[in-house]
C-alpha positions in Angstrom: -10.1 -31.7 -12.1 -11.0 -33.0 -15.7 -8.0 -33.2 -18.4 -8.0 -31.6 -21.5 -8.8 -33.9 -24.2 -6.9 -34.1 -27.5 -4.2 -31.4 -29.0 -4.6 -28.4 -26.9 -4.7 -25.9 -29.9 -7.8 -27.6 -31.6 -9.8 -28.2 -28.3 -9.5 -24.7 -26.6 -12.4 -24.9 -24.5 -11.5 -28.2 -22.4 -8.4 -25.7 -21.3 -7.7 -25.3 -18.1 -9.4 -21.7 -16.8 -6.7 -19.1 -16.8 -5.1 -19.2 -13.0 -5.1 -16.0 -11.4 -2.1 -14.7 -9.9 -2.4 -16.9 -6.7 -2.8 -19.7 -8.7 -6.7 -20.5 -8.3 -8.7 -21.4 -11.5 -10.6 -18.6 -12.8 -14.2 -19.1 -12.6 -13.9 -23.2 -11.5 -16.5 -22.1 -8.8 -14.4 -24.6 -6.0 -15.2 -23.8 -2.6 -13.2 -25.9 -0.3 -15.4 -27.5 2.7 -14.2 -26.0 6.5 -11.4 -27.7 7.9 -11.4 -28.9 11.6 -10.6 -26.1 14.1 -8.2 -26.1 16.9 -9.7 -23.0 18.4 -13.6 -24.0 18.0 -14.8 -21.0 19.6 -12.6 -18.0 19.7 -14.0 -14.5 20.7 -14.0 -11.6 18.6 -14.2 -8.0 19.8 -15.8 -5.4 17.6 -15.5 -2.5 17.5 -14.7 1.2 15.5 -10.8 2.1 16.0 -10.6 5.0 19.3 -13.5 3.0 20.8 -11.7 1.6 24.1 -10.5 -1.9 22.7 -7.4 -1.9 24.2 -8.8 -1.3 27.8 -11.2 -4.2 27.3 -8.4 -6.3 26.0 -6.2 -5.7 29.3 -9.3 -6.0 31.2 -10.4 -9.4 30.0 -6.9 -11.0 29.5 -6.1 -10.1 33.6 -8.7 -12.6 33.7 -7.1 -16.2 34.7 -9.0 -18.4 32.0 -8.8 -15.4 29.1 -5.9 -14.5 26.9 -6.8 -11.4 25.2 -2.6 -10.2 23.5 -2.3 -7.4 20.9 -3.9 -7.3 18.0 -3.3 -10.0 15.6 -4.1 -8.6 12.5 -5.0 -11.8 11.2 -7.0 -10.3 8.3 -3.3 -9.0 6.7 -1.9 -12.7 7.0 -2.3 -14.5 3.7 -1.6 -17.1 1.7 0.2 -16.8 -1.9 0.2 -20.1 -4.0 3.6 -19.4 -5.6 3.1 -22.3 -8.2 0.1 -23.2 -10.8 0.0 -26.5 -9.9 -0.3 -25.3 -6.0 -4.1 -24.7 -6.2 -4.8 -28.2 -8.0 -2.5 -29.8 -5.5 -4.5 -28.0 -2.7 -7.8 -28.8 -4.1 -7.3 -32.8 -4.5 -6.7 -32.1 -0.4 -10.3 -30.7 -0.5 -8.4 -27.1 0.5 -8.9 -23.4 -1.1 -6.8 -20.3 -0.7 -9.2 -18.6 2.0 -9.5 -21.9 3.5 -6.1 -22.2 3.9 -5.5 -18.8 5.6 -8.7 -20.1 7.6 -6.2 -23.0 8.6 -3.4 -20.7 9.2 -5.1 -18.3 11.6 -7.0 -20.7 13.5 -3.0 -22.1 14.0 -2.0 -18.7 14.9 -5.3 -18.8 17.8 -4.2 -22.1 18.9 -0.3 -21.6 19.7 -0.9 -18.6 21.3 -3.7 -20.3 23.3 -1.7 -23.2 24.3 1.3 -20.8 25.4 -0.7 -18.8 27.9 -1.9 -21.7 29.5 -5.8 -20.4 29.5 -8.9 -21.7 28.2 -10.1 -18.8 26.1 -8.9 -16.5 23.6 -9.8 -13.1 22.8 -8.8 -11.2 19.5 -9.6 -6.9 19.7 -8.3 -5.8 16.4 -10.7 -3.0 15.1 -10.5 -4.0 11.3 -12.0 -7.2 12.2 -15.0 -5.3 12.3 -14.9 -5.0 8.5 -14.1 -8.6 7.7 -16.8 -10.0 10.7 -18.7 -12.1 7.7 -15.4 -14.4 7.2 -14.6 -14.5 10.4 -18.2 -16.1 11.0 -17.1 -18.6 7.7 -13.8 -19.3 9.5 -15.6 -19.8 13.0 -19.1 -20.3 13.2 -19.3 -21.4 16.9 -17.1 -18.3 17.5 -18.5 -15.9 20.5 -18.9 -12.2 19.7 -18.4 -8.9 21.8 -19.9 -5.8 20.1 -17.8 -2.6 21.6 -19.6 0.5 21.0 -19.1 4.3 21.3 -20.1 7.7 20.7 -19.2 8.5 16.6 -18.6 12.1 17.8 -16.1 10.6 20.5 -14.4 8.6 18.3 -14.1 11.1 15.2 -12.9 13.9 18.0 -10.3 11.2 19.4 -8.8 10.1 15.1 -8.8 13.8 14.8 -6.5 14.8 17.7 -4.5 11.8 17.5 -3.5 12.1 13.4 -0.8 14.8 12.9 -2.8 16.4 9.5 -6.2 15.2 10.0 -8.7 15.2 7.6 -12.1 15.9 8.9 -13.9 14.2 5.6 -11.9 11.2 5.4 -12.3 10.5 9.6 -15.7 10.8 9.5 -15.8 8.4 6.4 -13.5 6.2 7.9 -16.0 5.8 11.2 -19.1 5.9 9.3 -17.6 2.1 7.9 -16.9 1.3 10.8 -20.1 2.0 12.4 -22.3 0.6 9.0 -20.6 -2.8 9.8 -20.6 -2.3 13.4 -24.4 -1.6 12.8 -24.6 -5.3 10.9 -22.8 -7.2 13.2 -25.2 -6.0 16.1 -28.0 -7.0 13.7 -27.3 -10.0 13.0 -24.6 -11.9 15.0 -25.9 -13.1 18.5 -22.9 -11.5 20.5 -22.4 -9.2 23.6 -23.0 -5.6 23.2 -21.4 -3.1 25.3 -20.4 0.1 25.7 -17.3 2.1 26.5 -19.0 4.5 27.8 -20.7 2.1 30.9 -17.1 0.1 30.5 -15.4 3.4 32.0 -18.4 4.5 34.1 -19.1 1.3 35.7 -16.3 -1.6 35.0 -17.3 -4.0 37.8 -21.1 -4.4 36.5 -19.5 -4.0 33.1 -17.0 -7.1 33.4 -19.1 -9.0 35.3 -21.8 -9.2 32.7 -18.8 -9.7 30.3 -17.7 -12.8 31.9 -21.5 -13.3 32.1 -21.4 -14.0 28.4 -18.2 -15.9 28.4 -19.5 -18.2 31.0 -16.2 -17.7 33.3 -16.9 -16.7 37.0 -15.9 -12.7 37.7 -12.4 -11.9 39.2 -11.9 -8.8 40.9 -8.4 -8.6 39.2 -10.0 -7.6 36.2 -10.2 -4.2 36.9 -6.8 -4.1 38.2 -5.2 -4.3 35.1 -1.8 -2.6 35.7 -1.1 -5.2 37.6 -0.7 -7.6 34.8 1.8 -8.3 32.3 0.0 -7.4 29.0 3.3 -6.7 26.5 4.7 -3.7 25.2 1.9 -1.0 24.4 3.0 0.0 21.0 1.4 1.5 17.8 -0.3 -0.6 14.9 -1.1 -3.6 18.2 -3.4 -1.3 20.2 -3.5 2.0 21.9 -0.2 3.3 23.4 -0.9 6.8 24.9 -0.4 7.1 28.8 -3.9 6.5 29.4 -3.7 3.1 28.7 -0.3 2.7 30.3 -1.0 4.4 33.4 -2.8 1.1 35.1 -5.7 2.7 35.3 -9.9 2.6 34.0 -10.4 6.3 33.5 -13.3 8.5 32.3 -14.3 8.1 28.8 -13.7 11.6 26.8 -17.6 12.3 26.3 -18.8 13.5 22.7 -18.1 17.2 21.5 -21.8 18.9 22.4 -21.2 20.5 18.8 -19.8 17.2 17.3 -21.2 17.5 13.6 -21.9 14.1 12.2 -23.2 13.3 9.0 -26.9 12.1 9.1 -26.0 8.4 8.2 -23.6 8.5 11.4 -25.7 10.7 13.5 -28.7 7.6 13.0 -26.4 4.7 13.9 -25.5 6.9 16.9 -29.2 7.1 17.7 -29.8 3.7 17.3 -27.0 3.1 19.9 -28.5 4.8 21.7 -26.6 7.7 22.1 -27.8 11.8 21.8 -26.9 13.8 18.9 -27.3 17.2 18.7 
């Protein structure tokens, strides 16, 4: 970083940039170059919240080679450079905050990784689905699994799980889901699914899963109770006795008067999926 020359208070513009509150220079323009990864090649699930994550996660990490835990919530673990002189120290070791929580989480992949014992790791948090372009940054050799269903399903599931739901601000909430959902399936090359076929058919579903992972097919995937997957809990994935029972169940079908609004009721076309 180039030193101010001469008294400070005659030669204001060779001043430092102001920091911001992390400590990064306003408006230096430094992008840090991607560090090495542990985890070259992680795999993402994405998908709207109320979508059937969690069964897919219990499904894939009864696998032998695929940990699939809780939701990680990597996108809430940050960062903070405490000090001014942090983000010049960081910078002369070629580093930048994001790259740093790009460092962090890729840890966070790896220990959990290298505790299972298996070869692949699988991360189903639904707000990935909002942050997919960094995650891409952080891992471009990542692999991707697009988890659809029915907006009409999903907003009729957030409405009678919420204790004072508001209709507007569901169907907001799943229209931005599905407008990056709708990207990601545009433009990523990743595995789209279902959870409607996931419930109706698991076997053909899974196996074209591991398909796309390139791991051979294990019968006790669709055995899941089975398995050890940790506590079922709110904020890590769904905890209502559908989940917990052990068992793939029917997926709740779409309201046949399920009002969408027209942006929603076209990515559900696109999809695939009838609207009335």
């Amino acid at each position: 970083m180039a030193q101010a020359v001469g008294p400070p208070r005659r030669n204001l513009a060779a001043l430092p940039a102001p920091r911001a509150a992390d400590g990064s220079r306003a408006g230096d323009g430094y992008v840090a170059p991607r560090a090495p990864r542990l985890v070259d090649s992680p795999v993402f699930v994405l998908s709207c919240v109320r979508s059937g994550s969690t069964l897919l996660r219990v499904l894939l990490n009864s696998h032998s080679s695929i940990r699939a835990p809780h939701e990680m919530h990597l996108r809430t673990l940050h960062v903070h450079l405490s000090r001014g002189f942090t983000a010049d120290a960081m910078r002369a070791l070629e580093l930048d905050k994001e790259e740093l929580e790009h460092t962090l989480w890729d840890r966070v992949m790896h220990l959990e990784l290298a505790r299972s014992g298996k070869r692949i790791i699988v991360d189903k948090t639904p707000p990935n689905t909002l942050i997919w372009p960094r995650l891409h940054r952080c891992w471009p050799n990542a692999r991707w699994i697009v988890l659809l269903r029915h907006p009409g399903a999903v907003v009729a599931s957030l409405t009678d799980r919420r204790t004072d739901p508001d209709p507007e601000q569901i169907r907001a909430e799943v229209l931005d889901y599905g407008v990056r959902l709708e990207e990601a399936r545009r433009t990523l090359d990743a595995h789209v699914m279902t959870y409607e076929d996931l419930t109706a058919d698991p076997e053909r579903a899974t196996r074209g899963l591991c398909a796309y992972l390139d791991v051979p097919w294990e019968s006790a995937m669709l055995d899941y109770g089975k398995k050890d997957h940790g506590t079922f809990r709110p904020q890590l994935g769904d905890w209502s006795p559908t989940i917990r029972s052990g068992r793939i169940q029917p997926a709740r079908p779409a309201g046949p008067k399920a009002e969408l609004p027209p942006r929603l009721a076209e990515l559900a076309k696109k999809w695939g999926y009838p609207v009335g």
